[in-house]
C-alpha positions as CSV (number, residue, x, y, z in Angstrom):
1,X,-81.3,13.7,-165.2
2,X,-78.4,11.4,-166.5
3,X,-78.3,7.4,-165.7
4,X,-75.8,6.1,-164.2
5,X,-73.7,3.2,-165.5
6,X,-74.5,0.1,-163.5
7,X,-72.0,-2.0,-164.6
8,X,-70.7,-3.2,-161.4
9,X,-74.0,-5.2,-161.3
10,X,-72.1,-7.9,-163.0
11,X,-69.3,-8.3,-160.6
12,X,-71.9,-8.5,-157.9
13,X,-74.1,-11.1,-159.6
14,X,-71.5,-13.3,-160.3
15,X,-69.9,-13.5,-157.0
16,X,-73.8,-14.5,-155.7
17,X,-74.3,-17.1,-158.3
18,X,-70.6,-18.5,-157.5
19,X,-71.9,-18.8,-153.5
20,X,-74.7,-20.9,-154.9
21,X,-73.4,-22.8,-156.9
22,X,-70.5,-24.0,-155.0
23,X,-72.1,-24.3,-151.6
24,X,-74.1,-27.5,-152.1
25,X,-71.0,-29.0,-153.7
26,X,-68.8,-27.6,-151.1
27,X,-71.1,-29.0,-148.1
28,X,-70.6,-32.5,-149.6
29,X,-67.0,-32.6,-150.5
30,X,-65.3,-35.4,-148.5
31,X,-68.1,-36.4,-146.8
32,X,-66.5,-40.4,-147.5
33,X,-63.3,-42.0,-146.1
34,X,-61.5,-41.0,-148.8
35,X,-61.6,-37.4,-147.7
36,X,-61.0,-37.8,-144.0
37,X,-57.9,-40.1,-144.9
38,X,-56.7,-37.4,-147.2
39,X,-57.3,-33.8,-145.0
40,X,-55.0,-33.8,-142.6
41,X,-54.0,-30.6,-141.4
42,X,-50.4,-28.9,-141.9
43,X,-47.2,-30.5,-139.8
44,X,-47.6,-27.2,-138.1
45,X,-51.5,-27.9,-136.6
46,X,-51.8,-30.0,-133.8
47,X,-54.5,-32.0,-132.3
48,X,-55.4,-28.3,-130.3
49,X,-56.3,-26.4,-133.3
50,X,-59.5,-28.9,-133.8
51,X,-60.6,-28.1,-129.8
52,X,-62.2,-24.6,-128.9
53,X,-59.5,-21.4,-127.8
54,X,-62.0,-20.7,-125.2
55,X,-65.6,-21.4,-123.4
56,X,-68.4,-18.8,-122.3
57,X,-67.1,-16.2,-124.5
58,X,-69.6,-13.6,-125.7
59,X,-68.2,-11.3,-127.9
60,X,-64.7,-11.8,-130.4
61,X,-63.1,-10.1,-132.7
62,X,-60.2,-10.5,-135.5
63,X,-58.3,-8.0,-137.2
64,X,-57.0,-9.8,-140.2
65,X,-55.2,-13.2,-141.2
66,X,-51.5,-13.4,-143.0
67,X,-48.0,-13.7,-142.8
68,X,-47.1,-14.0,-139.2
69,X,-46.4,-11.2,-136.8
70,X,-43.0,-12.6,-135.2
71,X,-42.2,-12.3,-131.7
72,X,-38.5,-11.9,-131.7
73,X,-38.9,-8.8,-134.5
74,X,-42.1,-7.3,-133.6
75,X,-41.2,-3.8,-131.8
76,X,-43.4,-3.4,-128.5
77,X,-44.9,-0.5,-129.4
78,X,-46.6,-2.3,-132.6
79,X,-47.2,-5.4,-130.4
80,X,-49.5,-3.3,-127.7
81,X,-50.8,-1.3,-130.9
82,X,-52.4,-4.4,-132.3
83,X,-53.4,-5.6,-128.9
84,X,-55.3,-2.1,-127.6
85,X,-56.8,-2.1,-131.2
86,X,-58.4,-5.7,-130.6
87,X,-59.4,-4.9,-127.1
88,X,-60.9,-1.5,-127.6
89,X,-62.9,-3.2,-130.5
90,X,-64.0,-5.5,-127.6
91,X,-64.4,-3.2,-124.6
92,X,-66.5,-0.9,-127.1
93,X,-69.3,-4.2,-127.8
94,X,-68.8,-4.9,-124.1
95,X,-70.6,-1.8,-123.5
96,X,-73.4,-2.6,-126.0
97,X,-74.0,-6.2,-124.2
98,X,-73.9,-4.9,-120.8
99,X,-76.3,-1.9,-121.5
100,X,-78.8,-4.7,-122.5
101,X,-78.1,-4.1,-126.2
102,X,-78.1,-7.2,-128.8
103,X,-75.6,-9.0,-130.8
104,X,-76.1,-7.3,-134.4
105,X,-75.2,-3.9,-132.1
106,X,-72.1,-5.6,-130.3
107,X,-70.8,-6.9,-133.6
108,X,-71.6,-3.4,-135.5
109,X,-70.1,-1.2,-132.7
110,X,-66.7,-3.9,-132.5
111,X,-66.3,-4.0,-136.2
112,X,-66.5,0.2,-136.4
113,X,-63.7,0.7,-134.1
114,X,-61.8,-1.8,-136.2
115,X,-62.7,0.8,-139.2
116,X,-61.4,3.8,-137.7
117,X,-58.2,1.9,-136.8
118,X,-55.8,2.6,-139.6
119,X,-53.7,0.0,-138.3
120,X,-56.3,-2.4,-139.9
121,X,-57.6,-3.0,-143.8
122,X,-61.0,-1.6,-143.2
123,X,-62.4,1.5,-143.3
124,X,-60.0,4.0,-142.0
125,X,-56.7,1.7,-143.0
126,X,-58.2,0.1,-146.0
127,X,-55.7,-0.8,-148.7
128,X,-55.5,0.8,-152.9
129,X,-56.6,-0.7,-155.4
130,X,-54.8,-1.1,-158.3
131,X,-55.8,2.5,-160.1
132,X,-54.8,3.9,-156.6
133,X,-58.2,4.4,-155.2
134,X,-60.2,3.0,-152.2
135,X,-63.3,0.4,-152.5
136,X,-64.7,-1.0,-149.2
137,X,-66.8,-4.2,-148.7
138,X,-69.3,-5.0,-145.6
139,X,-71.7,-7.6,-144.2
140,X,-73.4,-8.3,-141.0
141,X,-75.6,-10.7,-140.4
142,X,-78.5,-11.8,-137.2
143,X,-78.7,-15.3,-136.5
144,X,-82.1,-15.2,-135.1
145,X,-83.8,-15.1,-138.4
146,X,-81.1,-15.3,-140.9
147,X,-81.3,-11.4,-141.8
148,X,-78.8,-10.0,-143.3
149,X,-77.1,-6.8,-145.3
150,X,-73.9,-5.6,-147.0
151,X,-72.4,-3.1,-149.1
152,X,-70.2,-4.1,-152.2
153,X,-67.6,-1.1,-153.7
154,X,-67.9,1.7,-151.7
155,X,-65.9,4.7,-152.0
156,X,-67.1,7.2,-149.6
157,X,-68.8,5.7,-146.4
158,X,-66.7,6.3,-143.1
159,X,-68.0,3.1,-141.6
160,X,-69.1,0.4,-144.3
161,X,-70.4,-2.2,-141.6
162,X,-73.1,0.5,-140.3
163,X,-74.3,0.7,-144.1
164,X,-74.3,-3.1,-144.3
165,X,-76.9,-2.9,-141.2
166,X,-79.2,-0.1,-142.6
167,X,-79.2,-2.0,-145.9
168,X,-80.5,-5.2,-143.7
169,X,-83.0,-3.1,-141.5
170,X,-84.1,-0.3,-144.4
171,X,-84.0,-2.3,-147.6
172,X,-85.9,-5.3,-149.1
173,X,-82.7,-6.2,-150.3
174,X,-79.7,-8.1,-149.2
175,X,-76.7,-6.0,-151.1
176,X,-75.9,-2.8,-152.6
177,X,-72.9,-1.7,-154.4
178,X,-71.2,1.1,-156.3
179,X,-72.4,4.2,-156.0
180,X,-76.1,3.7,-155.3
181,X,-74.8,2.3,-151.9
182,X,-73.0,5.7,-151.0
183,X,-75.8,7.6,-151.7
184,X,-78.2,5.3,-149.6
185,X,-76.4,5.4,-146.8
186,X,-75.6,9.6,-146.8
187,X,-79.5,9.5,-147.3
188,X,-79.3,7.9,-144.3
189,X,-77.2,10.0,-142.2
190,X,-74.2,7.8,-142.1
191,X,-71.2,10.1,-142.0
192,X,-69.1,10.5,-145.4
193,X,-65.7,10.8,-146.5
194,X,-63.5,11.7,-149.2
195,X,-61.1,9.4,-151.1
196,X,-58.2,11.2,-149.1
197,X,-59.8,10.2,-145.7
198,X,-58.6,6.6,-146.7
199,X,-54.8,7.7,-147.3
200,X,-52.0,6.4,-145.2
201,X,-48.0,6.0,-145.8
202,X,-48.2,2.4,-144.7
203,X,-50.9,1.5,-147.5
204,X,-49.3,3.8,-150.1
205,X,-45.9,2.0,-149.4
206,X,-47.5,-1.4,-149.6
207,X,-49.0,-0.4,-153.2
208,X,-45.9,0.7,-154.8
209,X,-43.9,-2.4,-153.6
210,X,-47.1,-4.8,-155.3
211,X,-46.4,-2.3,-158.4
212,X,-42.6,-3.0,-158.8
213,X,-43.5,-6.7,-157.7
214,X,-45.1,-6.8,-161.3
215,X,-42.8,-5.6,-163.4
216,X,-39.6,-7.5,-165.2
217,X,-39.3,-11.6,-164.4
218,X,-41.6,-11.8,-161.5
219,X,-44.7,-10.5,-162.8
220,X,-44.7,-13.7,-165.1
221,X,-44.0,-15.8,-161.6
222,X,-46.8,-13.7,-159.9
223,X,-49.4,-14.8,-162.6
224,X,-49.1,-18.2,-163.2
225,X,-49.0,-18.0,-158.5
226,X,-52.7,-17.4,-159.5
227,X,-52.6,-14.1,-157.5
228,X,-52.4,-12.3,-160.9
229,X,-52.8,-8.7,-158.5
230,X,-48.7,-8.2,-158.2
231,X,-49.7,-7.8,-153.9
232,X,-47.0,-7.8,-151.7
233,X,-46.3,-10.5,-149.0
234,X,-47.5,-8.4,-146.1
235,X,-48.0,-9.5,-142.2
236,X,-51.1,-9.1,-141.1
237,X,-53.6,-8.0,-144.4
238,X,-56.9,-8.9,-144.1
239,X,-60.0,-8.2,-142.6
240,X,-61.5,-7.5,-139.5
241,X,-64.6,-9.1,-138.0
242,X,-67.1,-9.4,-134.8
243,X,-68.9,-12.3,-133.6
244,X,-71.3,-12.3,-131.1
245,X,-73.7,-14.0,-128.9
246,X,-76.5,-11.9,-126.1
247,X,-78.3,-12.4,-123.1
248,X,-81.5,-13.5,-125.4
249,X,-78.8,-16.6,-127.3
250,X,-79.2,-14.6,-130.6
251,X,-76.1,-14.6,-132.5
252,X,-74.8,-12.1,-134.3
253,X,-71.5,-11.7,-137.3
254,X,-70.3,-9.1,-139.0
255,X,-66.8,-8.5,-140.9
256,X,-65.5,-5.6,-142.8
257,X,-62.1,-5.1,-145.4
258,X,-60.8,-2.4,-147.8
259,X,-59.8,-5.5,-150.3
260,X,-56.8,-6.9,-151.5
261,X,-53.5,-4.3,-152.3
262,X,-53.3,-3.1,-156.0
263,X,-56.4,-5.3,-156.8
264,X,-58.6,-4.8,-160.0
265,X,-60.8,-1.9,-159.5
266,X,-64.5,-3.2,-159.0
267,X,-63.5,-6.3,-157.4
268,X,-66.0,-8.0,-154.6
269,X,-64.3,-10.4,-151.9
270,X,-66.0,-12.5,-149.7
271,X,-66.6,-10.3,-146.9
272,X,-69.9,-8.7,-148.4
273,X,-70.9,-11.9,-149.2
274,X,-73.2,-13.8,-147.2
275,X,-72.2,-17.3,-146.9
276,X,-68.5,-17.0,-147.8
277,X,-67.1,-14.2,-145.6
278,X,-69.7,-13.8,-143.1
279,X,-72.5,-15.9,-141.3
280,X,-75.0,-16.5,-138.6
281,X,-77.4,-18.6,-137.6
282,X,-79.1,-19.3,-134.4
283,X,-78.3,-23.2,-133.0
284,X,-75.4,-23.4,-135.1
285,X,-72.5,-20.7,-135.4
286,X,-71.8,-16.7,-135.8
287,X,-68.9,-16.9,-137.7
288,X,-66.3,-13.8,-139.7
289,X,-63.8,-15.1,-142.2
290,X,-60.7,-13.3,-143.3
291,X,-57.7,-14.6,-146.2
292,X,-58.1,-15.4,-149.7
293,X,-61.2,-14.0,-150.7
294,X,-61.5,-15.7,-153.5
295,X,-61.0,-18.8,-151.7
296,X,-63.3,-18.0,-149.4
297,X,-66.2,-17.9,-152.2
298,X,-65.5,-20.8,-154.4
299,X,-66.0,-22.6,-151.1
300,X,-68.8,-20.8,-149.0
301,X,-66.5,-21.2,-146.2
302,X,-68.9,-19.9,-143.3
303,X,-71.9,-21.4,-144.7
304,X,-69.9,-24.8,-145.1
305,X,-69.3,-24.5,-141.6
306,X,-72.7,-23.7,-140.5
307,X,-73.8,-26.9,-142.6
308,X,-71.2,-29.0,-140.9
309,X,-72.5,-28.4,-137.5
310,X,-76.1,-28.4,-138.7
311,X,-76.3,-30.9,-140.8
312,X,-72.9,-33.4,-140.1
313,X,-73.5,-33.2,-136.3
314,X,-69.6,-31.4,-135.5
315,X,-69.1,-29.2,-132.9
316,X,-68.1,-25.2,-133.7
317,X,-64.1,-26.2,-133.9
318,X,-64.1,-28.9,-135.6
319,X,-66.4,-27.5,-138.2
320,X,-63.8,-24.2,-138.4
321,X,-60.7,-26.7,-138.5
322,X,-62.2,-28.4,-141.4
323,X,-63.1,-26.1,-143.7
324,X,-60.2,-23.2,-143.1
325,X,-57.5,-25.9,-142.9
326,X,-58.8,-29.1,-144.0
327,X,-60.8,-28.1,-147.4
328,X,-59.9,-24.3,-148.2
329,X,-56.3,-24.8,-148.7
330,X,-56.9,-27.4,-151.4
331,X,-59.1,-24.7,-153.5
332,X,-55.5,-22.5,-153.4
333,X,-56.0,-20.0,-150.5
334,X,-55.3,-19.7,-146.9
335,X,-57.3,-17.8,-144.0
336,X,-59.0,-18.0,-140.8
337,X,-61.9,-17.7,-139.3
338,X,-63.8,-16.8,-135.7
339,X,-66.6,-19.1,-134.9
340,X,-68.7,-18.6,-131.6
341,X,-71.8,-20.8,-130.7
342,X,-74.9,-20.2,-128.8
343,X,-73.3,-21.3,-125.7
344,X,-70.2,-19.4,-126.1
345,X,-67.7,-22.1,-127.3
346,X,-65.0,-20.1,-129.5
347,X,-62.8,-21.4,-132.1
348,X,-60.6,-19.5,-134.2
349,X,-58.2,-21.8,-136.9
350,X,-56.3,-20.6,-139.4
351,X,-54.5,-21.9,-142.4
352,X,-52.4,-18.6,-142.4
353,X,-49.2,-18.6,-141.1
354,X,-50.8,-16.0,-138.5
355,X,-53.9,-14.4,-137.4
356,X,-54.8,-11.8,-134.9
357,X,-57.6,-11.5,-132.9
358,X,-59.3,-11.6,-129.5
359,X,-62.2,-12.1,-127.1
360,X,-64.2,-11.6,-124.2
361,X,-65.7,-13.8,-121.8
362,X,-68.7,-13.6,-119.9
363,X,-67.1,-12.5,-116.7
364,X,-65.6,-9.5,-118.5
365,X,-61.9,-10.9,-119.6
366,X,-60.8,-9.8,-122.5
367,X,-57.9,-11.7,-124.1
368,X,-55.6,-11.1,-127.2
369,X,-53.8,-12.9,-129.4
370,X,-51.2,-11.6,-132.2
371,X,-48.4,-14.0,-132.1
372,X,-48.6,-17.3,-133.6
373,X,-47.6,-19.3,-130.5
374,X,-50.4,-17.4,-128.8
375,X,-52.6,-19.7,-131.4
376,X,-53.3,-23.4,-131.7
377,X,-53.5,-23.7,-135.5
378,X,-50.8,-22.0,-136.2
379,X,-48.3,-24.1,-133.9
């Protein structure tokens, strides 16, 4: 029987070892005066952004952070496309809470619509990479005893967050990649897909346009940006993610992406990584992050933020506000990031020019937000 090459074992190590590394340094940085004189937020952020979007909320969702989707252009039909997406994400973990079901299955049954969605960059509507082939990330994570599992690289698994949750309920382990996570989860009876199932004009288009954005004058600009991947300016890229909290006060995060357009084949983001893309942790925060990946990493965003409220005595929004627009933007990235506490305070800044995503409150509302004047961050 051959072996297969495990090289992407290094990628995967390193992005690990950069979490913890950076996460003690992270937790500290401007902990003095000199910090709080020195982070204050975009002319754009007003004193809002730092207070919650909303109280007794048990269930949110976002479907990506970027360049703004603009009222005055945005056709109605995309408008109410983005908004059912968001709340059939949430009506579908509504049915899990109310049929006395926990948060990890709320967050896993939110984030899967959002994967069969091709309107968003996971699963279904996950972007190429660079050699014109689909690798898709996933983490979820339960609060009540800081378990957790993702998948790293996967080329063939319909819905990645599902694997993410059989890696944290099957395995020993935290994270698989490559190909030894496709096979572990079609062991598992998670449905499978070909490359093809992936394929849409929308991400095909976007690929091509970061391809020509390489070549001739630009691509020297596009480098020494520090994006170095030639990806387009798009409006909403990113992510999608589920917080949640249940009847029991157990919270509950998960978030799902196909990556970064045209990016190096092999590369990890944040979102499988626990700590930087996704966390949750009972008496402190469930939180999903979505932007710069890299970013996101170098500065253990979600863990930062769990730290802040554990440890610095902050409340869920001001803990988001600081580390997505006080401290991430000075590491060279922008994003956002849904935050929910045991008690159902929600808060969801962003750096990003926009940021779509939504909730539902205890009563039953469900509420959507895809503009940025719909949003207190982004003014």
């Amino acid at each position: 029987m051959s072996v297969r090459p495990r090289l992407w074992i290094v990628p995967v190590l390193t992005v690990l070892v950069a979490v913890a590394v950076a996460l003690p340094a992270f937790s500290r940085a401007g902990s003095g005066p000199a910090h709080r004189a020195g982070a204050a937020a975009p002319a754009k952020a007003g004193d809002d952004a730092r207070r919650p979007v909303a109280r007794d909320v048990v269930l949110a969702v976002h479907g990506g952070a970027g360049t703004a989707l603009r009222r005055e252009t945005t056709h109605p039909r995309k408008e109410k496309a983005y908004r059912d997406g968001l709340a059939d994400a949430l009506k579908a973990g509504r049915r899990v809470l109310r049929g006395g079901g926990d948060s990890v299955a709320a967050v896993e049954a939110a984030v899967r619509v959002l994967e069969d969605n091709e309107l968003f960059n996971a699963g279904r509507g996950a972007v190429f990479t660079e050699d014109a082939g689909h690798e898709l990330d996933a983490s979820i994570m339960r609060g009540s005893d800081l378990a957790a599992g993702a998948v790293a690289g996967v080329r063939s698994v319909r819905n990645p967050v599902s694997a993410a949750r059989l890696v944290m309920e099957k395995t020993k382990h935290v994270m698989l990649a490559g190909e030894g996570a496709d096979d572990f989860a079609a062991r598992n009876g998670l449905p499978t897909v070909t490359q093809d199932y992936y394929w849409t004009q929308r991400r095909w288009d976007e690929l091509v346009k970061a391809k020509e954005s390489t070549k001739g004058p630009k691509a020297e600009k596009t480098t020494k940006g520090g994006k170095g991947t030639g990806a387009a300016e798009e409006e909403i890229t990113g992510t999608v993610g589920a917080v949640a909290v249940d009847r029991d006060g157990d919270l509950a995060a998960a978030t799902s992406t196909g990556g970064m357009t045209n990016k190096m084949a092999g590369r990890v983001g944040d979102s499988p990584v626990v700590g930087a893309g996704t966390y949750a942790k009972n008496g402190t925060v469930a939180a999903s992050a979505t932007g710069h990946g890299e970013v996101f990493i170098r500065g253990a965003a979600t863990a930062a933020l769990s730290h802040l409220i554990e440890f610095g005595g902050r409340d869920v929004a001001s803990a988001a506000y600081e580390v997505v627009v006080g401290r991430l933007p000075r590491l060279g990235g922008t994003g956002g990031v849904i935050a929910l506490d045991h008690e159902g305070t929600f808060a969801a800044p962003h750096s990003s020019e926009g940021m779509v995503y939504g909730y539902l409150t205890e009563d039953g509302e469900i509420v959507t937000r895809v503009f940025p004047d719909e949003s207190s961050s982004a003014g």
